[in-house]
DRENMARMAR-407753 format. One record per residue (C-alpha): residue in one letter; x, y, z. Coordinates in steps of 0.05 Angstrom, whole numbers, plus 5000, padded with zeros to 4 digits. Layout:
! DRENMARMAR-407753
AXYZ/...
//
This chain:
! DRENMARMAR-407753
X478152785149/X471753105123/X468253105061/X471053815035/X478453615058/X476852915015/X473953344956/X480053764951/X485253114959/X480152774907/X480553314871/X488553354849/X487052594811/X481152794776/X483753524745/X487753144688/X481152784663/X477253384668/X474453304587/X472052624617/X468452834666/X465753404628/X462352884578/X459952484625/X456553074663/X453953224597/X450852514586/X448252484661/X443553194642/X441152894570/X439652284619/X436452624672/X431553024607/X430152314584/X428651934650/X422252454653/X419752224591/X415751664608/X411751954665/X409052594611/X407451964562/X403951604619/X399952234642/X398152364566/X396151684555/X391051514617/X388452224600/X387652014527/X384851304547/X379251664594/X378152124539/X377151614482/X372451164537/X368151754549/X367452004472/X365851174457/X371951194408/X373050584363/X378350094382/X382250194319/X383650984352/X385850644409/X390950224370/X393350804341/X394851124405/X397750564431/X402250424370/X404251144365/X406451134453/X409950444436/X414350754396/X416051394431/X417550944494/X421750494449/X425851034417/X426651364489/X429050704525/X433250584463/X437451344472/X436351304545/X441550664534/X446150994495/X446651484545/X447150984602/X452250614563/X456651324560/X456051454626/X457750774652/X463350684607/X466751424620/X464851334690/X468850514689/X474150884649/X475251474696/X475651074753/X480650544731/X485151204705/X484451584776/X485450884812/X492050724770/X494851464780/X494051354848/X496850684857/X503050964816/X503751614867/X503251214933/X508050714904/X512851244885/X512151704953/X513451034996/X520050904957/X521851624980/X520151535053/X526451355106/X527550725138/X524650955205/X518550925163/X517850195152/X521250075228/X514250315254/X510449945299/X504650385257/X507150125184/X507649365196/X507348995123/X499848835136/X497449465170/X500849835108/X497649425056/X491049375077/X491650175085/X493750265019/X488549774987/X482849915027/X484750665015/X485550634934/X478850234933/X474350654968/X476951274937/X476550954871/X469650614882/X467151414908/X469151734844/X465651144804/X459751214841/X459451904842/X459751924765/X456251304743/X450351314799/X450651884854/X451152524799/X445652234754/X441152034805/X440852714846/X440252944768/X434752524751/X431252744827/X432453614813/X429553564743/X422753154766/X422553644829/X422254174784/X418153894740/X413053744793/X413054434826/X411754664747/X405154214750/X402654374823/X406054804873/X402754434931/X404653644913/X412653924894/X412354224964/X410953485004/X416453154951/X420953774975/X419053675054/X421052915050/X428253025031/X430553495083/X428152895140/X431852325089/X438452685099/X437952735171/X435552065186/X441751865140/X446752345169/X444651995236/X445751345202/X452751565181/X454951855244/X452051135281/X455450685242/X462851095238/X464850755306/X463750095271/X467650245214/X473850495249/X473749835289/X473249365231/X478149815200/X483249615255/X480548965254/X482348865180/X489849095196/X491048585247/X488247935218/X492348165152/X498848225199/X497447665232/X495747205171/X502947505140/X506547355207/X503446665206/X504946495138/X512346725156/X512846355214/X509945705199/X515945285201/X516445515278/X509845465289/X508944705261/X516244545290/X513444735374/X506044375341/X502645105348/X497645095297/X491545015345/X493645695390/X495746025321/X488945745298/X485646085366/X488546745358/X485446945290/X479046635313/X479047115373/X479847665325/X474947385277/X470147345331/X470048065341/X470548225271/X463647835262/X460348215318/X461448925300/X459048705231/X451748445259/X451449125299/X452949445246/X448049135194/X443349085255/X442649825263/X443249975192/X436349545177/X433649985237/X435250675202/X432750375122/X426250075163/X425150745188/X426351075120/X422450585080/X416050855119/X418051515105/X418051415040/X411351095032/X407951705078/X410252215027/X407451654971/X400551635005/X400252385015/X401852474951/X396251974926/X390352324965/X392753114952/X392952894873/X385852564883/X383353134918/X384953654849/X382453084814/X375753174845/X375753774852/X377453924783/X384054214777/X387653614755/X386153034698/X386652364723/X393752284685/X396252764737/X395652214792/X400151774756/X404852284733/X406252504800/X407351974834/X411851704784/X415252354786/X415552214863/X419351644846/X423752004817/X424952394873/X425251934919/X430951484876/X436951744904/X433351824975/X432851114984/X440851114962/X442451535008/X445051035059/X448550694998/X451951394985/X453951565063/X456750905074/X461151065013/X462951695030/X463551515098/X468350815074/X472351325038/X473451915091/X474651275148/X480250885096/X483251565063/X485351845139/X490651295143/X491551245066/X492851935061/X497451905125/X500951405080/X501151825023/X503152575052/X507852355102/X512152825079/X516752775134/X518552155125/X521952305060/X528852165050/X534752735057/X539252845007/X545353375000/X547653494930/X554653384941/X557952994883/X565152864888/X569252534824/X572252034867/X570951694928/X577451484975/X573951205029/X575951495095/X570151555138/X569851865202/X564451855266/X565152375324/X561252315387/X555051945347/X548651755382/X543351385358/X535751165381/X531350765333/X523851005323/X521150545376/X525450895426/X531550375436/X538250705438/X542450375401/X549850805401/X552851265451/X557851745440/X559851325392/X567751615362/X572451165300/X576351195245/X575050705183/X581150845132/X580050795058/X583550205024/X582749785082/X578949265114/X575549485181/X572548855230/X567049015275/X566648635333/X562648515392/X555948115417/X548948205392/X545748835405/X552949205409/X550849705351/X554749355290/X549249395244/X546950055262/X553450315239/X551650055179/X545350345167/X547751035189/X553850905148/X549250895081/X544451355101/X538650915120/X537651305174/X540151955211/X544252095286/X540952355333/X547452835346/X554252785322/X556852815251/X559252225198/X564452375154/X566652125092/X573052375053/X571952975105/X565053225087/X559153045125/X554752515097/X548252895102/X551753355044/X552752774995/X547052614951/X544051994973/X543351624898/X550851814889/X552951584957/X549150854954/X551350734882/X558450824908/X556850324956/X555049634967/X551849255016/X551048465033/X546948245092/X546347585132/X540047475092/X539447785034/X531847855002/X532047544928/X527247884883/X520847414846/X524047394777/X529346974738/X537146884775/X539547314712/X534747854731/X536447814808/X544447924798/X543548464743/X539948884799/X546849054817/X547949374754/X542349344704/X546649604641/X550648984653/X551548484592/X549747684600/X558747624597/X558548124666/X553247644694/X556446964684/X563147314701/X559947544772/X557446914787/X563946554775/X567047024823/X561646814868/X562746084857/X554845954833/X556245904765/X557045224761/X550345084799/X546945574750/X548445204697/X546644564720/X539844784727/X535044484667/X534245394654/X540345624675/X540246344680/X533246324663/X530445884727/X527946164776/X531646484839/X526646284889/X528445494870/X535345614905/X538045384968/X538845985017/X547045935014/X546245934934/X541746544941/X547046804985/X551846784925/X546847074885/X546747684929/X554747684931/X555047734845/X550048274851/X556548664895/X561048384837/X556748594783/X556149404823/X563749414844/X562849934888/X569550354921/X566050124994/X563949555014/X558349375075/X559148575099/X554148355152/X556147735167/X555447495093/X557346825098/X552946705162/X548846135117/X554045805081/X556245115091/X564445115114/X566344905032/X562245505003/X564246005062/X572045865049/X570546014966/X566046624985/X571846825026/X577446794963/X572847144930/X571247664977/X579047814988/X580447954918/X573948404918/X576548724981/X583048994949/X585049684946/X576949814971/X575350065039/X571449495076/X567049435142/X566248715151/X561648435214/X563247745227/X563747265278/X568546875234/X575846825255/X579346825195/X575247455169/X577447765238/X584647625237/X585747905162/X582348575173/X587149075184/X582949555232/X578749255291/X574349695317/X570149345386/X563649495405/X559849415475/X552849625487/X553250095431/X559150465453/X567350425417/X571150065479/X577449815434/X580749995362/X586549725334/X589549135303/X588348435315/X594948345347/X595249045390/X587448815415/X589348075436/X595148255480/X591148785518/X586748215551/X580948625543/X574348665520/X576748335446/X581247835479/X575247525514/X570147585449/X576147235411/X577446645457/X570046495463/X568846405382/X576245955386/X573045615443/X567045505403/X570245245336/X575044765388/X581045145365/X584244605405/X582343965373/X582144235313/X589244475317/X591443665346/X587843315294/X591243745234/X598443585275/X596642835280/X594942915202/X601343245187/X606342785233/X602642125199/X605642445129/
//
């Protein structure tokens, strides 16, 4: 990233509020007239002071001189506000517009991206939001600055050079020769201190995952009595963190030493060249004053110079990875425009393989049948590739060879809205949005009346909980137990009633009472629908129609329940272990001792 490349990006934000910036390049010139003001009164009046001395004028002259300069230099400082007061407040305003447009853009391009997006090591939570906010507010703070104190100080600093040059060639020359050596020594500044900045840059993205990966793991963390490592870790990084900033202010008081003597050479030059024409005649003492305030001038935006590189150089540093953020075109979701009337649900994998972004292959030649109307187990241990079906199966991401089908055209064709609004989806843990438990289940369909709502959650058997809270609808989801948020999730799949249906393990949390009315519920949902259930629940097993087993990411059985358990395979074993688990056995004795006793 250089300065032009950040001008042009820069550039595409500020176009709309081009009128804006038009006035407030208008006010910065009126400024940069009226900042010259009071070095001409100045010069006029120690030229009209030394005048009055030498002619032995009365003091009542001298009042009236005075009285007269008063109130130019009132009426000047008085404008000179006004036209402060513009800049600054176009300036404030243009920057909070361009900040918010921005905000709005990354927000919406991030929505667009695929899930292999979010999957990256590179885009953790904290990594991505300390990209995004350090990015907005440097190229937000730039623009401001550039409006409000970078355009009218370089405006206020041409004018007096000019002006200067007007009064004596020879004195506008040494101002001229001082700014040349000010950029360098600030360029050299600038290029120093960019190593610095890219450090703490990485150092800000790591203490804000780790503070987001502590907070989410604190219950671990107090339960194995952590907190003193935890504690040691972000002190390590800390540490560091505090060191590059002393190098960096340490060499930056090195460089503004350096140009603070500068600064005062070309001051002191100035002050004997100006004597010298005074001397000599050419100049009236005024001029000494006037050109050294003029100097000033000058000299304003040299000694901001540093100020202004470490902004531009914040902004170039934080806008790489922001911008990385922001034009990852790539990553944007695919999306046919196939749009059928109705879907059956018959879907269809041939010779599928699949590798996640951080390399780990996760299918292999992976070849089933789901058919529509019918409920499809997936079985097999952790890590077999259940979920990823899943996620390939709504388009969350793409094979790396092989084709999906559904209704015999190949998912990529369908459009993606149409395709996951025709489908729903409950997970093992199912995020619950901030907001009311009305709000949260009308996410599944937000035309839905307050009747759908309550209707959705009976079928979800929370209704009655709802309503025993002091707000009922109104409380807040977040006060819910994870099972009842569960249920919440479940009425948002009531409340979409989608032809195809996506269970991972969806009653994973619930106690056995809740799981057995999830599960009524979920069989009269299930009906006439085509269904993918994961689950390591028996009963869910035993009623799906289709079994299709999985084994290190590859299709090793499919068939029924019964037609799988008699071939003493793969799904034999993997059923025997979760009856061994629930001791099928005593179970089964104590419900016959139950029976025989009645």
């Amino acid at each position: 990233m250089n300065l032009w490349v950040l001008y042009k990006k820069i550039l595409v934000f500020v176009k709309p509020y081009r009128y804006l910036v038009l006035g407030t390049l208008l006010l910065t010139l009126i400024g940069s007239l009226m900042a010259q003001v009071n070095a001409y009164v100045l010069r006029y009046t120690v030229d009209e002071v030394s005048r009055l001395l030498d002619e032995h004028k009365s003091l009542q002259e001298g009042a009236t001189l005075l009285l007269a300069i008063s109130a130019i230099l009132l009426s000047k400082e008085l404008i000179y506000a006004l036209i402060q007061f513009g800049q600054k407040f176009y300036g404030t305003k243009l920057r909070i517009l361009i900040s918010q447009d921005i905000s709005q853009q990354v927000v919406d391009k991030i929505l667009t991206y695929k899930m292999a997006f979010y999957t990256s090591s590179e885009n953790e939570s904290g990594k991505l939001q300390t990209r995004i906010d350090m990015g907005i507010s440097s190229l937000t703070r730039l623009v401001q600055n550039f409006f409000i104190d970078i355009l009218p100080l370089f405006a206020n600093s041409i004018m007096a050079l000019v002006l200067m040059f007007s009064a004596n060639f020879y004195v506008g020359m040494v101002s001229l020769c001082i700014i040349p050596i000010y950029f360098y020594i600030s360029q050299l500044q600038a290029k120093k201190l960019s190593g610095f900045r890219r450090n703490m840059r990485s150092y800000r993205e790591t203490k804000n995952s780790g503070i987001i990966g502590l907070i989410e793991s604190i219950t671990v963390i107090k339960s194995f009595v952590r907190e003193p490592l935890e504690a040691q870790k972000h002190k390590e990084i800390q540490d560091e963190m505090t060191s590059n900033q002393m190098s960096t202010r340490k060499l930056s008081f090195v460089f503004e030493s350096i140009k603070g003597f500068l600064e005062q050479i070309g001051v002191v030059v100035i002050i004997i060249l100006t004597t010298y024409f005074v001397l000599n005649g050419s100049m009236s003492i005024g001029a000494i004053m006037f050109h050294i305030m003029l100097f000033n001038n000058v000299s304003a935006p040299i000694r901001q110079l540093h100020r202004i590189y470490d902004e531009v150089n914040d902004a170039m540093i934080y806008s790489e990875s922001f911008f990385e953020v922001l034009d990852a075109e790539h990553q944007t979701e695919s999306s046919g425009t196939y749009v059928p009337e109705k879907i059956k649900g018959t879907i269809t994998m041939q010779h599928v393989d699949f590798r996640y972004p951080d390399g780990t292959k996760a299918l292999h030649d992976v070849s089933l049948v789901v058919p529509h109307g019918k409920i499809t187990a997936l079985v097999g241990l952790s890590g077999a590739g259940k979920s990823t079906i899943i996620n390939l199966l709504d388009k969350f991401y793409q094979p790396a060879s092989g084709t999906i089908t559904l209704d015999g055209i190949d998912l990529q064709e369908f459009d993606t809205e149409f395709l996951r609004k025709n489908t729903g989806l409950v997970l093992q843990k199912n995020h619950i949005f901030k907001g009311t438990i009305a709000e949260n289940i009308l996410y599944g369909n937000p035309q839905a009346t307050m009747e759908d709502v309550a209707e959705a959650a009976k079928k979800a058997y929370i209704h009655e909980q709802i309503m025993e809270l002091p707000k009922g609808y109104d409380a807040q989801a977040s006060l819910l137990s994870g099972g009842q948020q569960q249920r919440i999730a479940i009425a948002r799949l009531f409340l979409k009633n989608p032809p195809i249906i996506f269970l991972d393990e969806p009653t994973a949390s619930l106690d056995a009472i809740a799981t057995e009315q999830i599960k009524r519920s979920l069989d009269a949902i299930k009906k006439d629908r085509t269904v993918i259930i994961i689950s390591h629940s028996i009963s869910q097993i035993i009623d799906a129609e289709n079994v299709i087993v999985l084994e290190r990411g590859r299709v090793v059985e499919q068939g029924t329940h019964e037609e799988l358990y008699h071939n003493k395979s793969v799904y034999f074993d993997i059923f025997n272990a979760m009856a061994s688990s629930l001791n099928i056995d005593k179970i089964a004795k104590t419900v016959a001792d139950e029976t025989a006793e009645h």
